[in-house]
N, C-alpha and C positions, 0 to 999 in steps of 0.2 A: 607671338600669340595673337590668336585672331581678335575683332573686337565682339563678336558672339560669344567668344570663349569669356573674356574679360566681363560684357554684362553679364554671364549667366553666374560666374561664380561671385558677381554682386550682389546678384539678385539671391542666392542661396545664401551667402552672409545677411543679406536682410530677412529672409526666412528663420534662420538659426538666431537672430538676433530679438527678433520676435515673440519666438517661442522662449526665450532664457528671459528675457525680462515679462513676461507673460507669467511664466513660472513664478517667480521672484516677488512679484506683484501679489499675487494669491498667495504666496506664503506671509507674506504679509498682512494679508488680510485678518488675520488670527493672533491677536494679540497677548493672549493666552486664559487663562480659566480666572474665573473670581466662583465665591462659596454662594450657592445658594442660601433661601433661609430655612429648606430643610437640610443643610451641612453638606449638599452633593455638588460635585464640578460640571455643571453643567451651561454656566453662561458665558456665552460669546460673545465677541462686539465684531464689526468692520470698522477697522482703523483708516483704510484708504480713503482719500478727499476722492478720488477717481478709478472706475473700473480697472480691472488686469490689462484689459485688453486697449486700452488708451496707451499704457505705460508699453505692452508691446508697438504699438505703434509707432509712438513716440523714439524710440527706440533705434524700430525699423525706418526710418524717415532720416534719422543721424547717419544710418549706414547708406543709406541708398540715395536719399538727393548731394548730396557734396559729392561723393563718387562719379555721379553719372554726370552733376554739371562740369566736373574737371576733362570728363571724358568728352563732352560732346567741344569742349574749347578746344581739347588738346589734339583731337579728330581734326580741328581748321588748323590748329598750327603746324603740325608736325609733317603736312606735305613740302613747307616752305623750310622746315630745317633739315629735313631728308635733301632737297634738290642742295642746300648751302652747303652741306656734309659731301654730298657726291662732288660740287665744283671744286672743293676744296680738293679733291686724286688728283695725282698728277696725271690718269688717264683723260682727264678732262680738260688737259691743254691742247689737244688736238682740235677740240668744239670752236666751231665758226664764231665771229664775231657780231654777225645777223643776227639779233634777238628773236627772228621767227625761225631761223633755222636752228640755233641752238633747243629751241625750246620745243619743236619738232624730234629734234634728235634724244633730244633729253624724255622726252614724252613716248618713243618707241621703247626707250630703254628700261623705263618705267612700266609698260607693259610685258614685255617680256620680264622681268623680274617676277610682278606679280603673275604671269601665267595667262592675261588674256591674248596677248597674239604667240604665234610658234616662231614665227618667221621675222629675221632685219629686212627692212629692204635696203637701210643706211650701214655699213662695218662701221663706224665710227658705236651705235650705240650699243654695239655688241662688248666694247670693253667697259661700258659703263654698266653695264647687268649686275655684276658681281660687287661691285662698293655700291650701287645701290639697295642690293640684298641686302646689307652690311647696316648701311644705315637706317634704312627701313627697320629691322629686327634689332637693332639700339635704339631706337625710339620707340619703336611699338612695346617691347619692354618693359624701357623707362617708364612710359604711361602707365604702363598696365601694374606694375608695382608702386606706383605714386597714389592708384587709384584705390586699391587694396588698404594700402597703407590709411587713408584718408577714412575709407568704410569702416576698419577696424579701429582709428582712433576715435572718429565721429560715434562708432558704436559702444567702446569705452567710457566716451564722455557720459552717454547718454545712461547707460547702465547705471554708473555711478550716480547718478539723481533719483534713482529710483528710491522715495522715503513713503512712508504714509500722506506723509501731509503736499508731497509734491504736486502741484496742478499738472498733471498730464492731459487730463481730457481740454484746458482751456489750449493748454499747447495746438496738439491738435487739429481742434477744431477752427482754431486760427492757422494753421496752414490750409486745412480744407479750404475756407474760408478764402485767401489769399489765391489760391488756383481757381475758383469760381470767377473771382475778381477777375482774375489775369484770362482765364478764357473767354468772359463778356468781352473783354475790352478788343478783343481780337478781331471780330466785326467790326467795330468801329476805329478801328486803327485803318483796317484795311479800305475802309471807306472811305476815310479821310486821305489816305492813299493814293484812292482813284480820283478822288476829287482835285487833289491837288497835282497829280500828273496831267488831267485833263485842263486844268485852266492854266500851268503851267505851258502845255505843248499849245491849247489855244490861243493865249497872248503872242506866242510868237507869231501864230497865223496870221494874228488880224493885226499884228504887225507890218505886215506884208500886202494884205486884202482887206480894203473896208470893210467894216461888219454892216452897214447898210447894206450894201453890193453882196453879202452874204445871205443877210437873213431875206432884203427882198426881190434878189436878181431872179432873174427868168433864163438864165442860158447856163446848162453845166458842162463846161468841157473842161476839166482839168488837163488832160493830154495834154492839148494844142496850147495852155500853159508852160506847160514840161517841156515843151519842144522849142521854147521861146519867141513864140507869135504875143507875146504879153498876157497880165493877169485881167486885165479889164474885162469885167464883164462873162469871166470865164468860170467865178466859183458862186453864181447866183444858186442858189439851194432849193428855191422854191418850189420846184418841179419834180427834185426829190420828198419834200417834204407833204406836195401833192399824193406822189404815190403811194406813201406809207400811209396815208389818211386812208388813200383811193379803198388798198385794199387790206389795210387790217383795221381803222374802224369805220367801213362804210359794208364791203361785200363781207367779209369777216362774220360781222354782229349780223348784217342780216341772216347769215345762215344758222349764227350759233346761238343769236338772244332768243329767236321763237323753238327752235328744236331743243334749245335748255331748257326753259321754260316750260315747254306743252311736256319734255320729260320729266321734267323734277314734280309737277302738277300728278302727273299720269301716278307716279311713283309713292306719295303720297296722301293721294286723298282716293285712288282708284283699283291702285296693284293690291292683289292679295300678300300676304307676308310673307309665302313662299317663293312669288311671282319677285316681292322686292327684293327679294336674299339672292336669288340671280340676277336681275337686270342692273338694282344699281351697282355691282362690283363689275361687271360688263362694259358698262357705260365709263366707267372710273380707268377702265385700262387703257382708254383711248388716250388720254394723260398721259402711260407710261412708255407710250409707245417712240422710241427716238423721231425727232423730225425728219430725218433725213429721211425716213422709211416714209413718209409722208413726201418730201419732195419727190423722191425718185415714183412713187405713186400721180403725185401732180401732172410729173414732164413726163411718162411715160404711157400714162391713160387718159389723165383729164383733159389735160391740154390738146392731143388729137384728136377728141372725140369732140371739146369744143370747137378748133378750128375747120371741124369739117361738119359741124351742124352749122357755123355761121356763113361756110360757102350755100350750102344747102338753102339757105334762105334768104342768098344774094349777096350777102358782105362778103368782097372781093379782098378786101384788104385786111382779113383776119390773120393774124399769129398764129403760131405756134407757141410763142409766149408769151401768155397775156395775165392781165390782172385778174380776170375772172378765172383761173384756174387754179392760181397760187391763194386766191380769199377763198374760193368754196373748200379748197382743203387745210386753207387754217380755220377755219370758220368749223369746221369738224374738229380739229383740233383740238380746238377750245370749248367746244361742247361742255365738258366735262366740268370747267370751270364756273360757266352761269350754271348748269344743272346743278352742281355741290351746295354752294350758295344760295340759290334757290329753294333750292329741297330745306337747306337747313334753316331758311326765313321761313317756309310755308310751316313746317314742323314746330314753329317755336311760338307760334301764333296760340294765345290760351284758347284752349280746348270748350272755354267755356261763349266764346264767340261762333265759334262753329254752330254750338249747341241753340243757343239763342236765335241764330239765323234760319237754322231748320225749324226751332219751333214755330216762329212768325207764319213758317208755309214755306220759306223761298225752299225750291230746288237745289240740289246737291251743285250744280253747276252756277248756279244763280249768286250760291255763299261763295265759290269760288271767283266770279267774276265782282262782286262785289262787298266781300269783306277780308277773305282772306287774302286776293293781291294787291287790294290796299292798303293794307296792316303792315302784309312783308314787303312792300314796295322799298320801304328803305336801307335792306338786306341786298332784294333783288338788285339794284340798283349800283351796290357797290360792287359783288359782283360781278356784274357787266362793267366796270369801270377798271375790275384787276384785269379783267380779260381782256378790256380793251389794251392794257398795258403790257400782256405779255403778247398779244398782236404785232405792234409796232416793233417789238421788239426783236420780234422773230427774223431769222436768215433765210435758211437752208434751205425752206420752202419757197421763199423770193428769189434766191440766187437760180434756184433750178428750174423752174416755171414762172415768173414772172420776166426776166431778161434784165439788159445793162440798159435800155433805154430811157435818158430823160424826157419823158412826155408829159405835155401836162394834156391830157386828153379824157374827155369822158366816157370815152368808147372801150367797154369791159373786153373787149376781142384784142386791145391792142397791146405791144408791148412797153409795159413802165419800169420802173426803175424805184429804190427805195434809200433810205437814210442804211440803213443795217447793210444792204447788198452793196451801196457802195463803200464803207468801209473795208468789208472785205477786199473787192475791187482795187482802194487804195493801196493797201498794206501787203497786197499777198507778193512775194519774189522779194527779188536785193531791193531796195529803197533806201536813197538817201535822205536823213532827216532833218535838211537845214533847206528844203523848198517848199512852197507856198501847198504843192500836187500833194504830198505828203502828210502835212501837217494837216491838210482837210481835213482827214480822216477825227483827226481831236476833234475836232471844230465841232465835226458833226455828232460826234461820242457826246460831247456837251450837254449839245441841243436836245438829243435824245433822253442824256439822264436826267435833265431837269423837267421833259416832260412826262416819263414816266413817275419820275417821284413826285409831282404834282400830282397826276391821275390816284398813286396808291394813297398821298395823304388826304385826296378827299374820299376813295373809296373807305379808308377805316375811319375819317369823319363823319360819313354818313353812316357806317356800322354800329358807332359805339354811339350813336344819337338813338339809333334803332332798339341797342341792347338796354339804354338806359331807360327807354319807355315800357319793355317788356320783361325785364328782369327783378 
């Protein structure tokens, strides 16, 4: 029996299970007649502490969670008692003694049973098809009747409590309750996750590589580590950490804090309502657009057409790829992220500031440079501070137009190198995890998440100072 088959006729027992204690409930409900004081049967009570529809639930939760968590356990066990079922044929004494070949062999025969491959390319796993069919459909089975069993006595129990006076709804609601719990905590597991693989894989590094020599060296060549010319002086960062500055928050912001800005203003305080119902959803899509459609944009237009304006006006020594092609196109990017923010500081500004400013006489332009961007300054502000964060953060536009080069240079024609590009760089192909080359890549994942979660905890620092003055 499939395990499609096995949820769906779960899930119909928790539908029927539902529906009959639903029922059961509501007849309940009706405790029966008492005499009016003109002598007629007409008064009712509800007896139930909790709706019908609590005690269906209730119910249905008896038959459906014990089932499915037996199911999702018995999903990891039963690969490891099916393979101990099949060693145990004596067609399985012919299997190698090589724990990769056995399990090679074992693993073809496994597919053929189930149906994804047609073909051996081993005869050895061709007699093992048939006792693993065998055991496969005695375990698939077993489960699938333990699981049944489980739903209908869990659904038994649950029936049977069904009274007037039963707390169904606190039940419930305390399970709801309990999976809200358990899906917050899911972010923060997994966070603490990354945090501790990361400082995990980084103590080993700087085990290996002084973290002075890391955070303030000036020379990156990991390779020429890798290759064994020694680590000295070979994982200085600083040059990486130049670039990511270079071009996501210096060319980046210039291109994205005034064109957010003069848009989020335009849209605001200038667009008509019809003019904004188009433009700012327009503008918003730049956001959804994958990056990489932005890289291959960068390395395919920007970047030739910059390295052949800076021939044009004498730089002989321009790239192909450089910093200024990979920032003008995050720098668009991120557009979207000062304009949001922007637009939603200039809009939250009391209406009655505006008004006061026009009366005085100032100019419609006049209230903008001088009341409402400094009111939403500490909106705008933050803002520019998540965007500068999802900058730094950025790849695929650095990998594909900016280059592998560590440069610490000021010259936007040239080609640099970033904290994100080289991680990629480190990680990508086989790599061994117990060298200095490798472990970098932690090192710098570190470096990076603490400075981004800096940047976002002052950016909603400065928000919630912002909302608390104007709220």
């Amino acid at each position: 029996m499939s395990g499609v088959a096995i949820v769906t006729m779960i899930i119909g027992l928790g539908i029927i299970a539902w529906l009959s204690a639903k029922a059961k409930a509501a007849r309940l409900a009706i405790v029966g007649s008492a005499k009016g004081r003109d002598g007629t049967d007409a008064v009712r009570r509800p007896s139930l502490h909790s709706l019908p529809s609590y005690h269906g639930w209730y119910t249905a939760l008896w038959v459906l969670v014990p089932a499915l968590l037996f199911l999702s356990v018995w999903a990891n066990i039963m690969p490891g008692l099916v393979t101990e079922q099949v060693l145990q044929d004596p067609a399985a004494a012919a299997l190698p003694a090589d724990p990769f070949a056995r399990g090679a062999i074992l693993g073809e025969a496994r597919n053929l049973a189930t149906g994804q491959v047609s073909v051996a390319f081993d005869e050895r796993s061709k007699a093992l098809v048939e006792p693993y069919r065998e055991a496969h459909r005695f375990y698939s089975t077993g489960g699938a009747i333990a699981a049944l069993l489980l739903a209908l006595v869990g659904g038994a129990y649950a029936f049977s409590r069904i009274r007037p006076d039963f707390r169904a709804r606190t039940r419930v609601e305390r399970v709801v309750m309990t999976t809200l719990l358990l899906a917050s905590l899911i972010a923060i597991v997994t966070t603490i996750g990354i945090v501790a693989s990361l400082l995990w894989e980084s103590i080993r590094f700087f085990s290996m590589v002084n973290p002075i020599d890391f955070l303030f060296g000036t020379k990156w060549s990991p390779q020429s580590a890798a290759m064994g010319y020694g680590n000295k002086d070979a994982f200085g960062a600083v040059p990486l950490f130049w670039g990511t500055i270079f071009i996501g928050a210096i060319i980046a912001m210039i291109v994205a804090i005034p064109l957010g800005l003069m848009s989020a203003i335009y849209l605001t305080q200038y667009a008509k309502p019809a003019a904004r119902a188009w433009l700012k959803p327009m503008l918003e899509v730049l956001a959804g657009v994958p990056t990489v459609v932005y890289g291959y944009f960068a390395a395919l237009t920007i970047a030739p057409s910059l390295r052949d304006f800076a021939v044009s006006i004498g730089i002989s020594n321009a790239s192909s790829e450089s910093a200024l092609a990979a920032g003008l196109v995050m720098g668009v990017m991120i557009i979207p992220f000062v304009s949001s923010m922007a637009d939603d500081s200039i809009a939250s500004v009391p209406q009655s500031m505006r008004d006061g400013s026009l009366a005085m006489g100032a100019t419609t332009s006049e209230t903008i440079r001088q009341v409402l961007i400094p009111a939403a300054l500490p909106g705008v502000v933050g803002g520019v501070l998540l965007a500068v964060s999802r900058a730094i953060g950025e790849t695929m536009i650095v990998v594909m137009a900016a280059g592998l080069a560590a440069n610490m240079t000021l010259n936007p024609f040239s080609s640099v190198t970033t904290v994100t590009t080289q991680i990629v760089q480190l990680l990508t192909g086989d790599q061994e995890f117990d060298s200095a080359k490798t472990l970098a890549a932690f090192a710098l994942g570190l470096v990076l998440f603490i400075v981004t979660l800096l940047l976002n905890i002052i950016a909603l620092q400065v928000v919630k100072r912002y909302r608390e003055a104007y709220e």
